[in-house]
C-alpha positions in Angstrom: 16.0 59.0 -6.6 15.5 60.5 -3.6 16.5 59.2 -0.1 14.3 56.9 2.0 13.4 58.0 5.0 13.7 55.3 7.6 11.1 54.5 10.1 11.1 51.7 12.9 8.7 49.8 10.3 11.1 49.9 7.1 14.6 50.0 8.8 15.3 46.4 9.5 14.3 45.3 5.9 15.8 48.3 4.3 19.5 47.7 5.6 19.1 43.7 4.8 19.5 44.6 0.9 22.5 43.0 -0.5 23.4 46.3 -1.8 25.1 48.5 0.0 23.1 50.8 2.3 24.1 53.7 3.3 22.1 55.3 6.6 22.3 59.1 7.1 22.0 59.7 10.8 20.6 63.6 11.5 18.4 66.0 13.3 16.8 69.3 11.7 19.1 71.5 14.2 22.2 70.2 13.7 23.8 72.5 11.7 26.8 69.6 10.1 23.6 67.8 9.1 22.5 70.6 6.9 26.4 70.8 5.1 26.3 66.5 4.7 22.4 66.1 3.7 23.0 67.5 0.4 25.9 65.7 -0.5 23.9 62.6 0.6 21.2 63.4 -1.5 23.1 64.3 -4.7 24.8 60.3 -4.5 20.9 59.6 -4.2 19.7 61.5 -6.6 22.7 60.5 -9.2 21.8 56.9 -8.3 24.7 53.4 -8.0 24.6 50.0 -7.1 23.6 50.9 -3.3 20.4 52.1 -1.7 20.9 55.7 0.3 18.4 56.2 3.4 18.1 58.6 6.1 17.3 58.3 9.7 16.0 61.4 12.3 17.0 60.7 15.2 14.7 62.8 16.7 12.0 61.2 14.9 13.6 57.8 15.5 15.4 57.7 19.3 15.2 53.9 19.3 17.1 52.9 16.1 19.7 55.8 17.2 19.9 54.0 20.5 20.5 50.1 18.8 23.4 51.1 16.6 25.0 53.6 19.2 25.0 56.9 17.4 25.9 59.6 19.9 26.9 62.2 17.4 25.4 63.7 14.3 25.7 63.4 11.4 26.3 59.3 11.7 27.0 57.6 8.4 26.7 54.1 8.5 27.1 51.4 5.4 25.3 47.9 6.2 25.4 45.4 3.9 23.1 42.1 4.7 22.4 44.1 7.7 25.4 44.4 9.4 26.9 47.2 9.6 30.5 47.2 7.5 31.5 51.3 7.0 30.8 54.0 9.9 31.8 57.7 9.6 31.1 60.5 12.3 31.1 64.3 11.2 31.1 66.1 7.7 33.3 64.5 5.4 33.3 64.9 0.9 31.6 63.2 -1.9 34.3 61.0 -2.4 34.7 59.9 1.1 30.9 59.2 1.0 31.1 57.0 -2.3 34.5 55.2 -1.1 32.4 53.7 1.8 30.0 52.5 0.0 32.5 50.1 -2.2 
């Protein structure tokens, strides 16, 4: 499964899952972004007990401005919406999926 991409319409019920929900944080330029985004989207694509979704902050200035995010990549985990796990910068696979437990 592929990520879902995050919009002011779908974010606020999206992160409200019970699952945990992990929220990629990019930009198209940033070149860290381009290293994480295909981790992220293998640990999508290989599926769990967690929804993975992705935000462009470009795209998306005001959810980047409510949760703070003044560097990319941004990984946040929420879990009934609040946010539980936060990571800043490129980190592995297994850092990724230890979050999200």
């Amino acid at each position: 499964m592929k990520p879902i991409e995050l919009n002011s319409e779908n974010f606020k019920q999206t992160i409200s899952s019970s699952k945990p929900v992990l929220v990629d944080f990019w930009a198209v330029w940033c070149g860290p972004c381009r290293m994480l985004s295909p981790v992220v989207d293998e640990i999508a694509e290989e599926g769990g007990d967690f929804v993975i979704a992705k935000v462009n902050v470009d795209n998306e200035p005001s959810i980047a401005n409510e949760y703070s995010i003044s560097a990319i990549p941004t990984l946040l985990v929420f879990k009934n919406g609040e946010v539980v796990n936060k990571s800043v910068g490129v980190i592995s696979k297994e850092e990724i999926l230890a979050m999200l437990k």
